[in-house]
Every structure is written in C-alpha cells, then in structure tokens.
N, C-alpha and C positions, 0 to 999 in steps of 0.2 A: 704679767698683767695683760689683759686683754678686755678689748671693747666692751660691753653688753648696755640691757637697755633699762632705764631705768623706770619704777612704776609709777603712772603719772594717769589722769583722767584730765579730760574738757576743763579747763578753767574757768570759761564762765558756770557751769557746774560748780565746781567748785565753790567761788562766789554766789551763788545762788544759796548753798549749802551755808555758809557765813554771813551772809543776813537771814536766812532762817532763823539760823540758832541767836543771835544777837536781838531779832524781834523777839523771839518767844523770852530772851533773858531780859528783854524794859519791858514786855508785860507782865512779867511773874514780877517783876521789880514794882510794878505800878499798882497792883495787885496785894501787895505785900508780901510776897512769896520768898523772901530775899536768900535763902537756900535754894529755893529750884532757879532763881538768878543767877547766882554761885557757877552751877554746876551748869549753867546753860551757858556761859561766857565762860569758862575752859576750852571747851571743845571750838568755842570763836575765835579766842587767842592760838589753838593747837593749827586751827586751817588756815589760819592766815597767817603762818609762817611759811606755810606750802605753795603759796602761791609764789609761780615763777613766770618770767618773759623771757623767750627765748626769739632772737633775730633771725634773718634766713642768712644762711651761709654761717651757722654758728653753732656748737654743740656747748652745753651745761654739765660738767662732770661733778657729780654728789656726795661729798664721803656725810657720812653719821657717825660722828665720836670716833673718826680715824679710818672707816671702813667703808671700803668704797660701794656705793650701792646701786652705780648705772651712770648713764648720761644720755642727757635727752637731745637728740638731734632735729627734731621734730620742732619747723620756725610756730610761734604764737604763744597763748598765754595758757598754761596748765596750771592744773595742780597734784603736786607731790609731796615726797614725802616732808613731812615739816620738820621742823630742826635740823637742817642739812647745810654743811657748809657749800658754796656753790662757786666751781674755779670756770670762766669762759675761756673759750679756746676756740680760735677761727679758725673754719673751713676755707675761705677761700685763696686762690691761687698766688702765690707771689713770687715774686724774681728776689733773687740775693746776687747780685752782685762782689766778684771777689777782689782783693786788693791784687794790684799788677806787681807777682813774686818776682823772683830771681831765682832760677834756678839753673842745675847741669843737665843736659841732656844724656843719651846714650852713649853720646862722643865727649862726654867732659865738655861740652863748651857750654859758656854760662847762657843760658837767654832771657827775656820776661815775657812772662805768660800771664791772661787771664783769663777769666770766662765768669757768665751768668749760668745762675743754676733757676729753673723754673721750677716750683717744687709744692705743694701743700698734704694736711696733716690727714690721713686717715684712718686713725685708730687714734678718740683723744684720751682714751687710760695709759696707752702707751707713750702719748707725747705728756703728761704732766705728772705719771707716776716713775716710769724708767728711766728719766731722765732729769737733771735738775734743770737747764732751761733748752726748751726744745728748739730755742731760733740760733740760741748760741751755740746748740751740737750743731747746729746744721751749718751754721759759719765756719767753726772750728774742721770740720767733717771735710765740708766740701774744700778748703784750701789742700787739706793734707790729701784726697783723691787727687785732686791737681798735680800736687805736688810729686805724687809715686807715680801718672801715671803720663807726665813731662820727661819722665827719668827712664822711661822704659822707650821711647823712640827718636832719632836723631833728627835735629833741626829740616835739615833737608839732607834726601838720601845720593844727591845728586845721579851717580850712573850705576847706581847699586839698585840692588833690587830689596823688595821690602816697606812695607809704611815709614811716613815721615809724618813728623807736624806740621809741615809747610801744606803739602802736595797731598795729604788724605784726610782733608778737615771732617768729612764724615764717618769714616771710620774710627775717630780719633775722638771724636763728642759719642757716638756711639759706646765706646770704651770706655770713656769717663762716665756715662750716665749708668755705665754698669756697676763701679765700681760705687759710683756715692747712693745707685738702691740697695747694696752690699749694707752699706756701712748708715744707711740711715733710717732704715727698716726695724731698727731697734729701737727708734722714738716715735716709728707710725708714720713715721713719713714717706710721700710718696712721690718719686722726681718725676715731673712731665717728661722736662727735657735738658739737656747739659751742654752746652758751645762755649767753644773759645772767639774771646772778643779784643783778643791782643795777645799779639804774637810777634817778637822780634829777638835779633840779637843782643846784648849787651855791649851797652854803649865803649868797654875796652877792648871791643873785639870787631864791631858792626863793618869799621873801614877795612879792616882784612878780610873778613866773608862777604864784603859785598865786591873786594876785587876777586874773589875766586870765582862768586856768580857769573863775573863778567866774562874771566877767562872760559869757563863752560861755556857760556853762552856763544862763546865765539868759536871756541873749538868744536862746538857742535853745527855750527853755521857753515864752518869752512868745510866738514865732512859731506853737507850736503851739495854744497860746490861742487867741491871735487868729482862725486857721487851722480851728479848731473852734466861735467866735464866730459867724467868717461864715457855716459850715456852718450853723449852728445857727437863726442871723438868717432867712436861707434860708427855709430846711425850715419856718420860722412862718409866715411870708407865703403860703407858698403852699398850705399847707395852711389858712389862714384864706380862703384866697380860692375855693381848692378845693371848701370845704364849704359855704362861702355865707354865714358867720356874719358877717360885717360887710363893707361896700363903705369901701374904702381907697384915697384920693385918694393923688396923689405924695408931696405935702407928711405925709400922715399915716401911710405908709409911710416917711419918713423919720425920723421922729418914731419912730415905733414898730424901727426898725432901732437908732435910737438909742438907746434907750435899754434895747435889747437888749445890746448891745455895750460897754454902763458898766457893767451888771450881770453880764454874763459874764467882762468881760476883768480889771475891778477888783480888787487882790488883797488886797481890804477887802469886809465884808459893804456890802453898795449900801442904800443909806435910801430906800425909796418915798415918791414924793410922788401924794400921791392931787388927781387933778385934779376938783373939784366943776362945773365949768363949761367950756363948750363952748372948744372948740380954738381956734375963730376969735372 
C-alpha cells in the first residue's frame, strides 16, 4: 500500500454548490414542482457528505466500501468524495519514550538500557493499512531495536579496542536509528532521531563493575606516573652531566635514578635520607 492523493476541490465551492441545489429544490418545492425538488435535494444530500475538515499537521485517509481512494493532506475545508469512510492520522513529530529494559550485552553482563525515539508518519496508507496500530508497532519495534542492538556491544570496552555503549553514545544512537528506520518503514514511519537516556549496570552486578572502573582508573593513572618518572629520571642525568656539575659512575646513576623514581612515583610524601659518608 502506498500513499496517493485523493480527489478533492475548494470547499467552499463546494458549499456554494449545496446551497445551490437546496435553493433551486424550496423553489421548485414553493412552486409546486415537487419532482424537480426530489431530484434537486439528492444531489444536496450526495455533497454534503463530501464535505471534509482537514487540520494542519494532519492527513484524512478515505476508503469507499472497503477501497482506498487517497488521503488528503492538504490543512482547510474541501470537498470530496461523498460516502467515504474518513480515518485521521497525525503528521506531527513525537517522542516515544522506552521502558528502562534489562538486558545482556556482548559480554553477558546484564545492564539497563533506555532511550527516546523521535519519530512521525510519512506515508498514512502505510501507517493505517499495513499495519494494525501504527503507534504500538512503533512501541513494540523500537524496544526490540534496543534490545538487538544493546546485545551487539559491550558495556564499556575498557583497554580494548572497538565501540562500547558507555564511551561511543554517537555512534551507538546512530546504529539504533538505523536499525528502527529498517524496521519501521513498513508502517510509513519516519525516525528523526534515536538516543539513549539510560544507561547502567544491573543493580547484582553495579558494585563489582564499579570496583573494576576504579582499578582501571588507577592502573591507568599510575602508568602515567611512572611514564612521567622516567621522563623526569631522564631529563636529571643528563642535564647533570651536560653541565659538568658532578661526574656519575653507573652504579651512582643508578642510585640516583633510584631514588628519583621512590620519590616521584610514591603516593606518600618520600623521607630523605641524608647520606654523611661516601657511597663506597
């Protein structure tokens, strides 16, 4: 099924066209004519079944005895065809909102997910003939996208390489907006846009993964210590040797690296020990 347009003129035409014929059928009536009244008041009851109101931001889809004959998208008052059943269906933009799921990620661990879908109808033959109600496919639609597409990337990727759900929210609402105009293109629907608006662990699992963040967090911290130590170790030695200020055997560059390196990386103030007497 697919969109088209349905046949329709001016309305007030229209109306204009149905007091016509309503005048001429009380003067034929007043007249004594009461056959040419007859037949003039038909065609008044036939137009004014045709007259429709159409809002802005809204289409009118028309079947006739089962068959669909167009829909008018076109806001104000027309006239069409008469004897038509008339289904409304809004155009405008809305948010659905999803229930906060529970699901496994790529790594089996469970987390809750959700998101807002921003989404309206564009095709309304396809949204009220394809489907039987088009806000509940799109409810139904958009969890189960969620649902397939939570399961394809892991919570966070920590030192891995590759998207997460944590750490690549745009590439990840990108992915899902693809996946729910896949699947909802079938009732005319057309998503603006798709995000996640909740995103966590599961609450039998949260204190475990938030001590693992931490130990990352910390393991990644002290690399850069360290990483800054050396730099640092470095940069003394060879500016001491550069300038001339003392002549440094291995053993006393390793002594002196040393204890560069308890003193920078320590995450405790370091206790000098003052050495009164020679090395060797």
């Amino acid at each position: 099924m697919k969109e088209k347009r349905a046949w329709k003129i001016n309305g007030f035409l229209g109306i204009l066209l149905i007091l016509a014929f309503l005048g001429g059928a009380v003067y034929s009536f007043i007249n004594g004519s009461y056959i040419a009244s007859i037949i003039l008041i038909l065609p008044t009851l036939l137009l004014s079944t045709g007259i429709i109101i159409v809002q802005p931001n809204q289409a009118k889809v028309l079947t006739f005895f089962g068959r669909y004959m167009g829909s008018i998208r076109e806001s104000g008052i027309w006239l069409t065809i008469p004897f038509t059943a008339r289904k409304k269906v809004s155009l405008r933009v809305r948010n659905f909102n999803s229930k906060t799921l529970k699901v496994n990620d790529v790594d089996a661990n469970p987390i809750e997910i959700a998101a807002v879908v921003v989404f309206k109808v564009v095709d309304s033959a396809k949204a009220v003939f394809d489907v039987d109600n088009y806000e509940e496919f799109v409810e139904i639609q958009s969890e189960a996208a969620l649902r397939h597409v939570a399961t394809q990337y892991p919570y966070d990727n920590f030192e891995q390489t590759g998207y997460s759900l944590r750490g690549n929210t745009e590439e990840v609402a990108a992915e899902l907006g693809r996946e729910l105009q896949t699947r909802l293109s079938l009732a005319g629907v057309e998503v603006a846009e798709a995000r996640l608006t909740h995103l966590a662990y599961a609450t039998e699992i949260a204190s475990a993964m938030l001590q693992r963040q931490q130990a990352a967090a910390i393991v990644a911290a002290r690399q850069k210590i360290v990483e800054g130590a050396v730099g640092m170790a470095q940069m003394a030695i060879e500016m001491l040797l550069r300038e001339g200020i003392v002549e440094l055997d291995e053993e006393r560059k390793v002594n002196m690296i040393n204890n560069l390196m308890v003193a920078i990386v320590s995450d405790k103030g370091a206790q000098p020990v003052i050495n009164t007497g020679s090395l060797y």
